[in-house]
C-alpha positions as CSV (number, residue, x, y, z in Angstrom):
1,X,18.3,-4.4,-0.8
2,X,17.6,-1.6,-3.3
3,X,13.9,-0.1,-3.1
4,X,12.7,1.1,-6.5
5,X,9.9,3.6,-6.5
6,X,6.9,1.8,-7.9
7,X,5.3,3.0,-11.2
8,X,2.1,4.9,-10.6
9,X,-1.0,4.3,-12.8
10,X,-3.2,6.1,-10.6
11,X,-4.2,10.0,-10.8
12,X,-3.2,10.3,-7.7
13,X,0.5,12.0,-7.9
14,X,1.5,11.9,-4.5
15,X,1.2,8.4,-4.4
16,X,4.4,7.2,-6.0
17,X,6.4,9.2,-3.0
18,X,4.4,7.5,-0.2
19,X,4.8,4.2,-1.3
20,X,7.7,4.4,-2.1
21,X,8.9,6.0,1.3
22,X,6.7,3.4,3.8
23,X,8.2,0.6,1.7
24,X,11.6,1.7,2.5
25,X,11.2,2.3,5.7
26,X,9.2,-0.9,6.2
27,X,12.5,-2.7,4.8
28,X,15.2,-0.9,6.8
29,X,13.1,-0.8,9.9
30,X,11.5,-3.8,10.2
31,X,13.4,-6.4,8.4
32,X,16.7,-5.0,9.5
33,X,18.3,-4.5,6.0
34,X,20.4,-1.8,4.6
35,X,19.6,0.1,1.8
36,X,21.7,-0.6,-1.3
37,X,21.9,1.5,-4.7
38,X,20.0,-0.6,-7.5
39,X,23.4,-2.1,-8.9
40,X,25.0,-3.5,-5.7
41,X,21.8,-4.6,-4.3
42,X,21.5,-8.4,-3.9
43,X,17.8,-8.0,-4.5
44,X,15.5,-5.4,-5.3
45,X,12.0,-4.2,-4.5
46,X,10.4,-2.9,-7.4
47,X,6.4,-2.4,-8.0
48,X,3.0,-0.7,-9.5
49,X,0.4,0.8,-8.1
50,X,-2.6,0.4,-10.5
51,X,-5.3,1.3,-8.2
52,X,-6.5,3.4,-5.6
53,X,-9.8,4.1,-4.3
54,X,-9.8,7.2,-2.1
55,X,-13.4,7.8,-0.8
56,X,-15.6,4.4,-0.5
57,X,-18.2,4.5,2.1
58,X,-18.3,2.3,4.3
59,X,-20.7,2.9,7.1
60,X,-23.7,4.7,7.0
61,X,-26.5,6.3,9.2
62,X,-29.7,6.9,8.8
63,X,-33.2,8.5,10.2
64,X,-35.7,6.9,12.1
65,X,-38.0,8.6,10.6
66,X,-39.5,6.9,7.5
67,X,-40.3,9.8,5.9
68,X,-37.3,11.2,6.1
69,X,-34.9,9.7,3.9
70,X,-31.8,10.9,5.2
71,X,-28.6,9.0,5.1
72,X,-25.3,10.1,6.1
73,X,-21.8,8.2,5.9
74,X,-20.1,8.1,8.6
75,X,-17.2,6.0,8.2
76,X,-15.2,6.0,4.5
77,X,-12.3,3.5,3.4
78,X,-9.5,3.8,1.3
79,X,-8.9,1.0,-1.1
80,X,-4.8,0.6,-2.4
81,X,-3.7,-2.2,-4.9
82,X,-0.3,-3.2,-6.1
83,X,1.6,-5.2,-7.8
84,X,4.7,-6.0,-5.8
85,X,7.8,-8.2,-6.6
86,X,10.9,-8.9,-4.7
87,X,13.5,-10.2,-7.1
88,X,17.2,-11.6,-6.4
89,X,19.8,-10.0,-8.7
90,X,22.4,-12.7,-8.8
91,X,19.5,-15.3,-10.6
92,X,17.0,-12.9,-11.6
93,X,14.2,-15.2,-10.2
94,X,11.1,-13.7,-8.1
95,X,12.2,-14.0,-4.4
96,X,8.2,-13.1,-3.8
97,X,5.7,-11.6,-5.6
98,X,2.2,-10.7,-5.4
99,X,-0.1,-9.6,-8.4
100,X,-3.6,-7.0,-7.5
101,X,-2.5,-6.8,-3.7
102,X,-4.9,-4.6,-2.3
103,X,-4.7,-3.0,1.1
104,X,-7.2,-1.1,2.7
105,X,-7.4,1.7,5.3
106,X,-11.2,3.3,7.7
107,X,-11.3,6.6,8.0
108,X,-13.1,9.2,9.4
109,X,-14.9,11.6,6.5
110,X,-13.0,14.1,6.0
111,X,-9.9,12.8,7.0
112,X,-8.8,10.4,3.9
113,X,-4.8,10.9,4.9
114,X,-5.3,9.1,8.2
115,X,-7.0,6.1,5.6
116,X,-4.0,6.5,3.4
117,X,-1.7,5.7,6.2
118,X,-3.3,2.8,7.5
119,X,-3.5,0.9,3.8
120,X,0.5,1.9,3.8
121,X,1.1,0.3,6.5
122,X,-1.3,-2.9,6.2
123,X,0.7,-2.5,2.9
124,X,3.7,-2.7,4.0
125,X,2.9,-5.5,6.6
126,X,2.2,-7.3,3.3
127,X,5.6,-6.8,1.9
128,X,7.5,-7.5,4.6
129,X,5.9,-11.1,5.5
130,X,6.1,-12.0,1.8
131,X,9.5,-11.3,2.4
132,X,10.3,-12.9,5.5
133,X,8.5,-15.9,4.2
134,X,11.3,-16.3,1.8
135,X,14.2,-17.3,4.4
């Protein structure tokens, strides 16, 4: 199976990389595959990421105190959607596809990486049923 990296819409650079490096692993790892070059692959995972959504709150705190209007967040989410398609090389058909896939990932605030990795992986949990619901 070849992994392509996915196209990146976002303005979030450093997205491409991760995706494209959780997916792989994802594949290898958890499926049990072996990475193939584009051209001897027997299918290929290819995809966009047109979304992401680093710094929703989510959960929020506030005074007692009615006059007082203080509210603080204390819980953020990360919000990731993709398009993702598995396709067969030998017919060119979609294997399994999914259009606006969006994953999600809690985090503490100020620590949006630990949110980024749990949408990757929900992500990639995605991916890999989609793909084991194909044999």
């Amino acid at each position: 199976m070849a992994i392509v990296p996915f196209d990146n819409l976002t303005a979030e650079p450093a997205l491409q990389q991760q995706v494209y490096q959780a997916v792989r692993e994802a594949v290898t790892n958890r499926l049990g595959l072996r990475e193939a070059s584009e051209a001897q692959a027997d299918a290929v995972v290819r995809g966009t990421v047109t979304r992401y959504e680093p710094d929703l709150p989510v959960a929020f705190q506030g005074s007692a105190d009615p006059a007082q209007r203080n509210v603080t967040v204390t819980r953020r989410m990360v919000q990731l959607t993709v398009n993702v398609e598995i396709i067969d090389q030998h017919t060119e058909k979609a294997l399994w596809q999914r259009q606006g896939l969006t994953t999600e990932g809690d985090y503490d605030p100020g620590n949006e990486p630990a949110g980024r990795a749990r949408a990757l992986d929900r992500l990639t949990v995605n991916i890999v049923e989609g793909a084991q619901s194909q044999w």
